[in-house]
MARMARSE-858519 format. One record per residue: x, y, z of N, C-alpha, C, O, CB in turn. Coordinates in steps of 0.001 Angstrom, whole numbers, plus 524288, in hexadecimal, padded with zeros to 5 digits. Atoms other than C-alpha are relative to their C-alpha. Glycine has a CB too. Layout:
REM MARMARSE-858519
PT nX nY nZ caX caY caZ cX cY cZ oX oY oZ cbX cbY cbZ
PT X Y Z X Y Z X Y Z X Y Z X Y Z .
...
REM end
This chain:
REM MARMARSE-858519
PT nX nY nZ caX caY caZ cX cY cZ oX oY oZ cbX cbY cbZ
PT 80490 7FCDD 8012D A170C 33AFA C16CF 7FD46 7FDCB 7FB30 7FFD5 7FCBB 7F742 80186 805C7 7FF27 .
PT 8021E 8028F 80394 A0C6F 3356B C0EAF 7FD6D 804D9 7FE27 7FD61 80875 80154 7FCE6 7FB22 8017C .
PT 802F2 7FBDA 80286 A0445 33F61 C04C8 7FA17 7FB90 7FE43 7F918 7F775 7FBF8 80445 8034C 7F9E5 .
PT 8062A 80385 8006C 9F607 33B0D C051F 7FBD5 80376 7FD9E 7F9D4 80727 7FFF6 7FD48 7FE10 8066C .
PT 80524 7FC37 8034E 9EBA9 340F8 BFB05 7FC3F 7FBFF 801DC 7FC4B 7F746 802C2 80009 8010A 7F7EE .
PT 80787 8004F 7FEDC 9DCE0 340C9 BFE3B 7FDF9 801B6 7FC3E 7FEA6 80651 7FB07 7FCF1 80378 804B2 .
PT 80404 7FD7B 804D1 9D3AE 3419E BF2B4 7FA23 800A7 802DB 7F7FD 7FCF3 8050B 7FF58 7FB28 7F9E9 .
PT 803DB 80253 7FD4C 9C7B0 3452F BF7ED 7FCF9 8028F 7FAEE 7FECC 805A4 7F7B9 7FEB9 8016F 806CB .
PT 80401 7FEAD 8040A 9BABD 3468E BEF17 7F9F5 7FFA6 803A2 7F8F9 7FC3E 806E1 8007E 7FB21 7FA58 .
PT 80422 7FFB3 7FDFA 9ADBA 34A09 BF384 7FC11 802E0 7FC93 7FD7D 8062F 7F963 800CC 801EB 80498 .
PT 804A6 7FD2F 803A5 9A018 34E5E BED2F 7FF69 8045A 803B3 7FE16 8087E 801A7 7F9C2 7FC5D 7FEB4 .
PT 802EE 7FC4C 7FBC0 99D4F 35674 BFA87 80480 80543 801C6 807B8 804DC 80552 7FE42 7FBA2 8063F .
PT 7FADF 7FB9F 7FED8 9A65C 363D5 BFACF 80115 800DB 80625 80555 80180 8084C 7FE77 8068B 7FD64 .
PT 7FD18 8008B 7FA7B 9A3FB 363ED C0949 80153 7FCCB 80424 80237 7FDA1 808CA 7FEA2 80221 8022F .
PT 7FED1 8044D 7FBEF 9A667 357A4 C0E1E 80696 80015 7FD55 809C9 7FD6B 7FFBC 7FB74 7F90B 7FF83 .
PT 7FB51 80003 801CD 9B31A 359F8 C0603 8043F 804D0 8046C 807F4 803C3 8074B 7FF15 8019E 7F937 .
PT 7FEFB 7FB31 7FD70 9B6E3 3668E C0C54 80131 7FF6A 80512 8053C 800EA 80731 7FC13 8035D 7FFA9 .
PT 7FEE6 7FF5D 7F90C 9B3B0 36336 C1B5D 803E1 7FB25 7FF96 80614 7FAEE 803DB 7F988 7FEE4 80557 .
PT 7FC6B 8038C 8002F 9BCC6 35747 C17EE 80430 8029D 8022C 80649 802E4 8067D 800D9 7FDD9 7FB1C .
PT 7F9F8 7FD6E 8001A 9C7DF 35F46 C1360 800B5 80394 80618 804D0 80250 80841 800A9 80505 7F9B3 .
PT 80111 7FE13 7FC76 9C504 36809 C1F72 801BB 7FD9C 80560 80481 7FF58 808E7 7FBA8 8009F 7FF39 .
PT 7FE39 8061D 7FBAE 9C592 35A63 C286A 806BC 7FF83 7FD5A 80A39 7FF1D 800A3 7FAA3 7F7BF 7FDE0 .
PT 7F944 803EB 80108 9D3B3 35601 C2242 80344 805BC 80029 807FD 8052C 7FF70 80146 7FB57 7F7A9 .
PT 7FD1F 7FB79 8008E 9D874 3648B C2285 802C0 80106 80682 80709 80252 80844 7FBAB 8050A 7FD95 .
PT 7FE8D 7FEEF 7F9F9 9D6AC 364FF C317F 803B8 7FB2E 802A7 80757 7FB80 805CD 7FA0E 80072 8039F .
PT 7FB9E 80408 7FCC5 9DC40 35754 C34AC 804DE 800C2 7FDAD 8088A 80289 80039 7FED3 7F970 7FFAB .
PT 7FAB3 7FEF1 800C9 9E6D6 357D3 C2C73 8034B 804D3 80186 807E7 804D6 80029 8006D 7FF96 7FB70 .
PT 7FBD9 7FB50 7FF73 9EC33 365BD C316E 7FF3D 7FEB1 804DF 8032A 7FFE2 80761 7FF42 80674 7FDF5 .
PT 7FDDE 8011F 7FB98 9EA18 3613A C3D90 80470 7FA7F 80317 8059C 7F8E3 80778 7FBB7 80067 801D7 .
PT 7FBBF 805C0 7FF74 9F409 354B9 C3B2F 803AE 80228 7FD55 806D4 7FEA6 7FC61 7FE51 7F994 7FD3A .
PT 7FD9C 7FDEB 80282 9FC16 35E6B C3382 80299 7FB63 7FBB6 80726 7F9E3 7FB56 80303 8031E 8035A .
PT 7FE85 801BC 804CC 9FC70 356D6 C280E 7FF62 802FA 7FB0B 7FB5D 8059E 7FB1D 7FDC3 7FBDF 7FF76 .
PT 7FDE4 7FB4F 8042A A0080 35EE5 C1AE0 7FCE0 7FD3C 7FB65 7FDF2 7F944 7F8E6 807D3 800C5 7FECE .
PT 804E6 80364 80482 9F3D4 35C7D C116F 800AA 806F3 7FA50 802E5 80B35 7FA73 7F550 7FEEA 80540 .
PT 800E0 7FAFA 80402 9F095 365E7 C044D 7F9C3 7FC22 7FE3D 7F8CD 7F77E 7FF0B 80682 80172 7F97E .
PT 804B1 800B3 802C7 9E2C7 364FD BFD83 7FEDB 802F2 7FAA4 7FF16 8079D 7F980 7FC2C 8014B 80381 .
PT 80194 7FCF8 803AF 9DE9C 3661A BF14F 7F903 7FDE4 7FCDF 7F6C5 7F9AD 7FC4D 80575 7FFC3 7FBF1 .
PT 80685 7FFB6 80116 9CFE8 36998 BEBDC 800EA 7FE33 7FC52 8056D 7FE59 7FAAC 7FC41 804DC 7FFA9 .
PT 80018 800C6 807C8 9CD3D 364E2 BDDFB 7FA86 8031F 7FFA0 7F882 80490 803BF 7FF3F 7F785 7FC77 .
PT 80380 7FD0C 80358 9C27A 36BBD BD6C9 7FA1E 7FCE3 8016C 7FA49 7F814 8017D 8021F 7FFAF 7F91E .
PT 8061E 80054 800F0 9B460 3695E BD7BB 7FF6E 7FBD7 7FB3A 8011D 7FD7D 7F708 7FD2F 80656 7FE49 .
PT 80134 8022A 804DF 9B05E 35D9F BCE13 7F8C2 7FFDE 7FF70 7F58C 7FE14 8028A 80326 7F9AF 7FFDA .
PT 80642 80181 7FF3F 9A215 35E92 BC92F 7FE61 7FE1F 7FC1D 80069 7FF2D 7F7E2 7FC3E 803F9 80123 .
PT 80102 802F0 803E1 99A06 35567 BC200 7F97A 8016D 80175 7F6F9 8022C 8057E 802C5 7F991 80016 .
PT 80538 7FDAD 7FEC8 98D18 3590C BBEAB 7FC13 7FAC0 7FCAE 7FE30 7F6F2 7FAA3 7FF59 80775 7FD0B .
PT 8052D 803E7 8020A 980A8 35063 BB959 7FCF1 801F2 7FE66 7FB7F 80545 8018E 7FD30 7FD0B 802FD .
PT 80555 7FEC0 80114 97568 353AA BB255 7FD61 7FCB4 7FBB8 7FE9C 7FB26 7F757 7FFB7 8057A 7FE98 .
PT 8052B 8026A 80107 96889 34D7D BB0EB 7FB99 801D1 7FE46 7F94A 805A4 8000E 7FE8D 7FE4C 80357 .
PT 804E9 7FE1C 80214 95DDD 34E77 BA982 7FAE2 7FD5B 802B3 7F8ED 7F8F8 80285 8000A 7FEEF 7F9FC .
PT 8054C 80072 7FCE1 95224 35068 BB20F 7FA1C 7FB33 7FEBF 7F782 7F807 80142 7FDDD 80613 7FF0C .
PT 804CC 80477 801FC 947DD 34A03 BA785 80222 7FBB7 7FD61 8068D 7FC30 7FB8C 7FBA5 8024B 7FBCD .
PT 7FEBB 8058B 8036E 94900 33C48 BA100 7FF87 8010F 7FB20 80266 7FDE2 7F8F0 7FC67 7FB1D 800E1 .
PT 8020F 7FDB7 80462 9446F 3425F B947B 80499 8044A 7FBC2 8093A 80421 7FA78 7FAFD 80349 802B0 .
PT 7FC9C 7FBF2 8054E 94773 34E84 B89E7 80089 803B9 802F9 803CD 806F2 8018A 7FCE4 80237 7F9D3 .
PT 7FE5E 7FA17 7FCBF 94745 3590A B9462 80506 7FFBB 80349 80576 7FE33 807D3 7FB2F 801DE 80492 .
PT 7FA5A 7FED3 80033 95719 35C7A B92EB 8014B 8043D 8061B 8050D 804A5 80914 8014E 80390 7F93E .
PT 7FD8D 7FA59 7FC8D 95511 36924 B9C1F 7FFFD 7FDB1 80479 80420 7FEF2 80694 7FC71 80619 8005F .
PT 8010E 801BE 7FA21 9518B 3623E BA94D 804B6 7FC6E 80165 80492 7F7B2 80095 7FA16 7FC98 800CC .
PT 7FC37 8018F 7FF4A 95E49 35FA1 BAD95 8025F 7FF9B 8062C 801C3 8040C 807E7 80242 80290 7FCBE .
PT 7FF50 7FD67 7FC8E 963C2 35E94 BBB4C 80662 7FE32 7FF5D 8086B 7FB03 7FC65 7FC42 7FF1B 804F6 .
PT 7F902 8024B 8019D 973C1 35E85 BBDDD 800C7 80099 805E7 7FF72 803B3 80953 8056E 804B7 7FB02 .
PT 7FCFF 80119 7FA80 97A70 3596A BC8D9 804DE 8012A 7FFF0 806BC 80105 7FB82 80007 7FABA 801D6 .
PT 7FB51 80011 80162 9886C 35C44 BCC7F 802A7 7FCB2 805E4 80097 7FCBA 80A3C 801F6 80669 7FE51 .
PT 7FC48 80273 7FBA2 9926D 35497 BD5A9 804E7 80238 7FFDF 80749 801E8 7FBB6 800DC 7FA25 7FF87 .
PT 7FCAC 7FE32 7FECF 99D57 35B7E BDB8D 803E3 7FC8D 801CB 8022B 7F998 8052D 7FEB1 80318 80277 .
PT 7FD44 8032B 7FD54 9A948 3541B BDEC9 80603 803AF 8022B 808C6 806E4 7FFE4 800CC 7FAB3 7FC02 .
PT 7FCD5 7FA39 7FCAD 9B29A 35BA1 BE8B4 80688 7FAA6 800B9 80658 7F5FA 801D6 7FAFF 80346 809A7 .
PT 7FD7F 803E7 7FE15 9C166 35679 BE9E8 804F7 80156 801CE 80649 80544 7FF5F 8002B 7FC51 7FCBA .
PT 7FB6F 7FD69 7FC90 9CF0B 358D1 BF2D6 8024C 7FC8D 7FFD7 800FA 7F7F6 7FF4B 7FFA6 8020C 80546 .
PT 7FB77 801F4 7FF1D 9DA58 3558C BF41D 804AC 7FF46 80386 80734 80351 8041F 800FA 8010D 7FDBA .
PT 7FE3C 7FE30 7FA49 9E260 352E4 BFF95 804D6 7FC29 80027 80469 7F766 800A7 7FB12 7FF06 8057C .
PT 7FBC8 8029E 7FE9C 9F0D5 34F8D C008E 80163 7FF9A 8065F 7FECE 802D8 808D0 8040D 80274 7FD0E .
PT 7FF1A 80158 7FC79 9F604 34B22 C0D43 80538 7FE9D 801DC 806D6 7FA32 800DD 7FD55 7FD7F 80023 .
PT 7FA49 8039F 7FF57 A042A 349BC C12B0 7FF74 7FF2E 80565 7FFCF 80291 808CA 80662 8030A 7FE73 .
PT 7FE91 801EC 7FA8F A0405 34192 C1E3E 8028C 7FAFA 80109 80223 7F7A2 7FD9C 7FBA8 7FFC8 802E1 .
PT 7FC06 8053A 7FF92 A0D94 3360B C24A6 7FBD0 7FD1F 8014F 7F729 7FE4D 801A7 8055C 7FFA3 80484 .
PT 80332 804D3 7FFDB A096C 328C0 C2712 7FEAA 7FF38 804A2 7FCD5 7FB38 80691 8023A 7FB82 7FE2B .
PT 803C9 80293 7F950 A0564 32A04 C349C 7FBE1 8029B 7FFB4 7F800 800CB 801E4 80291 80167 80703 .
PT 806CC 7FC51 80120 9FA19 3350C C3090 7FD80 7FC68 7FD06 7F97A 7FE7D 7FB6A 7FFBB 806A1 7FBF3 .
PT 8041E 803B7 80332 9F3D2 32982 C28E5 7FA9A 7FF58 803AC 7F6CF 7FDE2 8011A 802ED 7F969 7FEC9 .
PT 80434 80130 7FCE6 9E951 32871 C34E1 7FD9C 80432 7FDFC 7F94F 80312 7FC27 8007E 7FF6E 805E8 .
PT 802B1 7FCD2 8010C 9E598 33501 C3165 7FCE8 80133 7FAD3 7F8F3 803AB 7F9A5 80268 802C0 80138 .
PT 80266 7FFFF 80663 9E448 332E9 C2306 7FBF6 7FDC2 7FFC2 7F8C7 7FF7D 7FC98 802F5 7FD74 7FBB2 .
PT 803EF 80389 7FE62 9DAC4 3283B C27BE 7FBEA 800DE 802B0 7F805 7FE21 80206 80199 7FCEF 80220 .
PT 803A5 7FBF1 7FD81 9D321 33157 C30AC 7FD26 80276 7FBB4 7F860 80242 7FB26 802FE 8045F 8035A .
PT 802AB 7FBC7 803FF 9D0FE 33A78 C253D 7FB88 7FF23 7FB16 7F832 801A8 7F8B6 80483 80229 7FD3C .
PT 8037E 80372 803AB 9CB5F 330C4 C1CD5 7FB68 7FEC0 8019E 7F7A9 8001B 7FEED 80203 7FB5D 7FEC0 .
PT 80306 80174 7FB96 9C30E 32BA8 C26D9 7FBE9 8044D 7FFF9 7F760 803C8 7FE75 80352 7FF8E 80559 .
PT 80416 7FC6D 7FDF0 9BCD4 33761 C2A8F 7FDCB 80373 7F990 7FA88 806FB 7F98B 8035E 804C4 80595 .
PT 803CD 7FEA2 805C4 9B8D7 33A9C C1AB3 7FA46 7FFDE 7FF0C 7F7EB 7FBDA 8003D 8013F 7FC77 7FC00 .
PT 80684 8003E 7FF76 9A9EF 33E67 C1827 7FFA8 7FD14 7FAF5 80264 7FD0B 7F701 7FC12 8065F 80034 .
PT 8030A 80478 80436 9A36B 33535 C0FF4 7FF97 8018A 7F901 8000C 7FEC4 7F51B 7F8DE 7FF8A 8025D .
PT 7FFEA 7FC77 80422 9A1F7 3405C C059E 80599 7FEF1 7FCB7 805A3 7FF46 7F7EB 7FF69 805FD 80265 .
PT 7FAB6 7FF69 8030D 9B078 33EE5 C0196 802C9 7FB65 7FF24 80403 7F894 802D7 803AC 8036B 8029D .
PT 7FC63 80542 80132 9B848 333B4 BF9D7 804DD 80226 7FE91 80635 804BC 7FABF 7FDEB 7FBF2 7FB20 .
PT 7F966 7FEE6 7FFBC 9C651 33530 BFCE4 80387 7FBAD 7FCBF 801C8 7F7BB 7FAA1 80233 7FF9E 806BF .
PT 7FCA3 80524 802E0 9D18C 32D15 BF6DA 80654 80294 8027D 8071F 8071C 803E5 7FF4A 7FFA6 7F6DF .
PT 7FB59 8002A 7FC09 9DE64 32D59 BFD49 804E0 7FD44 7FC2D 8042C 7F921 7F9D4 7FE4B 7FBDB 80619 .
PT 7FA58 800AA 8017F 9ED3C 32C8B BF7CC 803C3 80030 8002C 80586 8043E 7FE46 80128 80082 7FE85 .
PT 7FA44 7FE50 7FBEF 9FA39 32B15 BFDF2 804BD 8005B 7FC0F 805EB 7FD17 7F8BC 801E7 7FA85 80554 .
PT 7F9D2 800ED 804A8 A0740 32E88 BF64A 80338 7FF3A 80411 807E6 7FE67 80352 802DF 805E0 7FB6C .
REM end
């Protein structure tokens, strides 16, 4: 039995979500024994000053959300096709990183 973490990170909360949603259904239907964990909301915000000049008040602020999970995995070495499926079928929105103990 190998233990396989998934980092996944995404700006888009629901391309994160219908993921987890996608790997929830295949994996219980291959009865493989997964846990997940959320991390917190990270936000980074920006702000710009509207004029080139002395006018301080004209400000606008941006913020970027970064959404991120965690996903252990115990499966043997013949479910590796599937680990390879799962990757595969990832939306563009999400950069994963992958780690076998």
């Amino acid at each position: 039995m190998n233990k396989i973490t998934l980092k996944l990170v995404s700006l888009s909360r629901k391309a994160l979500y219908y993921y987890k949603a996608f790997l929830i259904t295949i994996l219980k239907k291959k009865k493989i024994k997964t846990s997940f964990i959320v991390f917190p909301t990270k936000r980074k915000r920006i702000t710009l000053l509207k004029s080139p000049h002395v006018n301080k008040r004209a400000r606008e602020q941006f913020e970027l959300k970064r959404y991120k999970l965690l996903l252990s995995i115990k499966m043997t070495c013949a479910q590796t096709s599937l680990l390879k499926f799962i990757l595969m079928n990832k939306p563009q929105q999400i950069i994963s990183s992958l780690k076998i103990n």
